[in-house]
C-alpha angles and dihedrals in degrees: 000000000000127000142198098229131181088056111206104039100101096235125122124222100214130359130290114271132240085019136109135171130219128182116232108207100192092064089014094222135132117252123197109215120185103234094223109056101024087231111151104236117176146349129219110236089210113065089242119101133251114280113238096013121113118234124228124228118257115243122221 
């Protein structure tokens, strides 16, 4: 079994279920989408992306 060891260092081992990111160039933010529904959730204020989170790829 995996573990997330050493507790307490603020760093994640694999990504955070159920979730997805997408830039969005016309405001060029960050957006979390669950990955079940494909409800929108959040947005990240910096320019940088969601820790932990995997990114989707952009379609063209």
């Amino acid at each position: 079994m995996a573990k997330n060891k050493p507790i307490g260092d603020n760093a994640r081992v694999g990504a955070v279920k159920d979730r997805s990111q997408v830039f969005n160039p016309t405001n060029q933010v960050w957006t979390k989408r669950d990955s079940d529904s494909g409800r929108f959730m959040d947005q990240k204020a910096a320019g940088e992306p969601f820790k932990g989170v995997r990114k989707e790829k952009p379609s063209n």
